[in-house]
C-alpha positions in Angstrom: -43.6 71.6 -56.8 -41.2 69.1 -58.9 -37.4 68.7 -57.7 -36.6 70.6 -60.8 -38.9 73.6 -59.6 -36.9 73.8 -56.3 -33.2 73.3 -57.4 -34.4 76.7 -59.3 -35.5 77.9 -56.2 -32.6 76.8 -54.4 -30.1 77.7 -56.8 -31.5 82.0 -56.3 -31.8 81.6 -52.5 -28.3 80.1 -51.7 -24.5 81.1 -52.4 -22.9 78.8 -55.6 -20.8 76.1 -53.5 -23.8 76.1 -51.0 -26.0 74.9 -53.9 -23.3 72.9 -54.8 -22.9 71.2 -51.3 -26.6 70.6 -51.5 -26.9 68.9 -54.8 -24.0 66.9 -53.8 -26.1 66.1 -50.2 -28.9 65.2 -52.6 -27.4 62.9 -55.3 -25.6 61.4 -52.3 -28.7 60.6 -50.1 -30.4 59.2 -53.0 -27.9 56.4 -53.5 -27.3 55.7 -49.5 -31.7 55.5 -49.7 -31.2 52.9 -53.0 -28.6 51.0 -51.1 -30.5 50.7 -47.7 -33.6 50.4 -49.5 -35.7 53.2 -48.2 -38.1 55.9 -50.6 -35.2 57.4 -52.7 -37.6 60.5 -53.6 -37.7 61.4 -50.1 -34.1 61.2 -49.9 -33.6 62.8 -52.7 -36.1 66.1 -51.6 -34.5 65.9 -47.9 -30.6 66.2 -48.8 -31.7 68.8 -51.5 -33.4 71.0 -48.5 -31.4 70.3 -46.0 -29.5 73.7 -46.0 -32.7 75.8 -47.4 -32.6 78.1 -44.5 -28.8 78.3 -44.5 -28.6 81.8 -46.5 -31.4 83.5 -43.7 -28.8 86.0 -41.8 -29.6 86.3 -37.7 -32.2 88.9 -38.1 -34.0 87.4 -40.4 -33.5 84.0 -38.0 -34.5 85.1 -34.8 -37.5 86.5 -36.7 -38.4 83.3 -37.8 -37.9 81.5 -34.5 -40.1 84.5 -32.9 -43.1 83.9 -35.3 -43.3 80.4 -35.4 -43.0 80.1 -31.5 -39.8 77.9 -31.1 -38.1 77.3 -28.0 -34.9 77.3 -28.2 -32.6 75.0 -25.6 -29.6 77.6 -24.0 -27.4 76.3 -26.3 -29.1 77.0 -29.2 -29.5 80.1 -28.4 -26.0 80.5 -28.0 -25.1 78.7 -31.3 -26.8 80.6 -34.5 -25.3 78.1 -37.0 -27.7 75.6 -35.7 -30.7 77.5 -36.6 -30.4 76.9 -40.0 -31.7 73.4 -39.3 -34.3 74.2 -37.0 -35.6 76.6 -39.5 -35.3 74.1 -42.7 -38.8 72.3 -41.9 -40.1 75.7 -42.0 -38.6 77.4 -44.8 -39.5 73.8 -46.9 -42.8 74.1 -45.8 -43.7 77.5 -46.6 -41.8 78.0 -49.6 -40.9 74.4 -51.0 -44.8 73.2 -50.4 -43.0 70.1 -48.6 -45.7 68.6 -45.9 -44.2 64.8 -45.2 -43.2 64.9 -41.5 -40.4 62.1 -42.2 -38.7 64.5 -44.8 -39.1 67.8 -42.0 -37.8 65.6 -39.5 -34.6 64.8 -41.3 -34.1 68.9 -42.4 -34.8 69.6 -39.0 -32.3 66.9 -37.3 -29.1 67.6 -40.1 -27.1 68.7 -38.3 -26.8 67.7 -34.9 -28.8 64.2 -35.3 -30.1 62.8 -32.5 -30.8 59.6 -30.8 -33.3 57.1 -32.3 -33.2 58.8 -35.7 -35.1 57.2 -38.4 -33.5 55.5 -41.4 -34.1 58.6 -43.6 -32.8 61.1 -40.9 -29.3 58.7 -40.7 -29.0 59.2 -44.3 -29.3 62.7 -44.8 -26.9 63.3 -41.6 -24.7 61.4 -43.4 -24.5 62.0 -46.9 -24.2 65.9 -45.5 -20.8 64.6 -44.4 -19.5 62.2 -47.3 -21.2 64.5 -49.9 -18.3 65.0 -53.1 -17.8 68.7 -52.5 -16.5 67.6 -48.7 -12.7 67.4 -47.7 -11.3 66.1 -44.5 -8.9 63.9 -43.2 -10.6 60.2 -43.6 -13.1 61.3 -45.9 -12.2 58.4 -48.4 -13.1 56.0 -45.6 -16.2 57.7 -44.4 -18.2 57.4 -47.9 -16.3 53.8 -47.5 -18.0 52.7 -44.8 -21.1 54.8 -44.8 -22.3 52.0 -47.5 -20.6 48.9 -45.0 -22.0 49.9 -41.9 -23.8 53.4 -41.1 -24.0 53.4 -37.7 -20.3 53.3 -37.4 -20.3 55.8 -40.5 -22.3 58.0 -37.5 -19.9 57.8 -34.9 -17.2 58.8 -37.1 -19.0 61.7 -38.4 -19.8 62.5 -34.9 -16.5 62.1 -33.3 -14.7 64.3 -36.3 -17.6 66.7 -35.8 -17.3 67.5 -31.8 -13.5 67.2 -32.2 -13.8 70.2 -34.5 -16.5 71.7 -32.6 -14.2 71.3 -29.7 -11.2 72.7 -31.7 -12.8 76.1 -32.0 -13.8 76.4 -28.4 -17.9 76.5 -29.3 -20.5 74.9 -27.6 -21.0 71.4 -28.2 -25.0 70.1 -28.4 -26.4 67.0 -26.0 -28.1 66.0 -29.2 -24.5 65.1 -31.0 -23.2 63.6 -28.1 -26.4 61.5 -27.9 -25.8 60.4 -31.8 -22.2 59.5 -31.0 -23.4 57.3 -28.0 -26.7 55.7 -29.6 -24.1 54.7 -32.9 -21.2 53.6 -30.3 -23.6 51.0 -28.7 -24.8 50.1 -31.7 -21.5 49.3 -33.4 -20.6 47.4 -30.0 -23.6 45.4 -30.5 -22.7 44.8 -34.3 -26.0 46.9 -35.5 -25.2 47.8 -39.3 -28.1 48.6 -41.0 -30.9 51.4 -40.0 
């Protein structure tokens, strides 16, 4: 299946500004790929994909996680909107004909991240954050310093994520607060790259 083929795909399965957050995921990991000189056609089919299980409703989720066996931590369970990403490897797989393990892993780890991500997985988690469609407070220097230092682009993205997460009173996952510490020590050490 050609990019082309699933942005058709895409385009039927999710909401407008959905696909629009996602093409905006996708052009964006492509250039932070280009820049940090990793396979820009992985990047470019992992921020496409990222949110391809987003428009599954919680029926349809818990089916999913029932039939394919997945365990799901407590607070998982408690939190639906983070299924969509543990679904994404499997909704790309079975309907996007996507087999590369590197590109599952980086659907799969969106959007909590975790620690000892690989350079493709660091990209995607963070052009879903600086993508052109995104507004917050500091967003100009995010994108900034996403291309200066992406480890410190992490633990911005991190600490505005479980600030808001915190905001609303939800359940924050060990996997975010592990991304915020990994990209902490390695700004403290001086770490920019991958």
């Amino acid at each position: 299946m050609t990019v082309e083929d699933m942005m058709v795909r895409l385009k039927k399965e999710l909401s407008h500004s959905r696909y629009q957050h996602s093409i905006g995921v996708m052009e964006e990991s492509v250039k932070l790929a280009n820049h940090y000189n990793i396979d820009n056609k992985k990047a470019e089919i992992a921020g496409l994909l990222h949110d391809c299980a987003k428009h599954l409703n919680n029926a349809e989720s818990t089916k999913l996680i029932k039939e394919n066996g997945i365990q799901l931590d407590e607070i998982q369970k408690k939190t639906p909107s983070l299924h969509h990403g543990i679904l994404a490897p499997i909704v790309a797989a079975k309907h996007y004909d996507i087999m590369d393990q590197e590109i599952l892993d980086a659907l799969y780890w969106h959007s909590t991240g975790r620690a000892g991500m690989t350079p493709l997985e660091k990209i995607v988690f963070v052009a879903d954050y600086i993508e052109p469609c995104r507004k917050f407070d500091n967003i100009l220097h995010a994108r900034k310093i996403a291309y200066e230092d992406i480890n410190k682009c992490i633990l911005m993205v991190t600490d505005l994520s479980i600030r808001y997460v915190l905001s609303k009173g939800d359940l924050l996952h060990p996997d975010t607060v592990s991304t915020r510490n990994e990209a902490l020590f390695k700004v403290k050490q001086g770490i920019k790259g991958l």
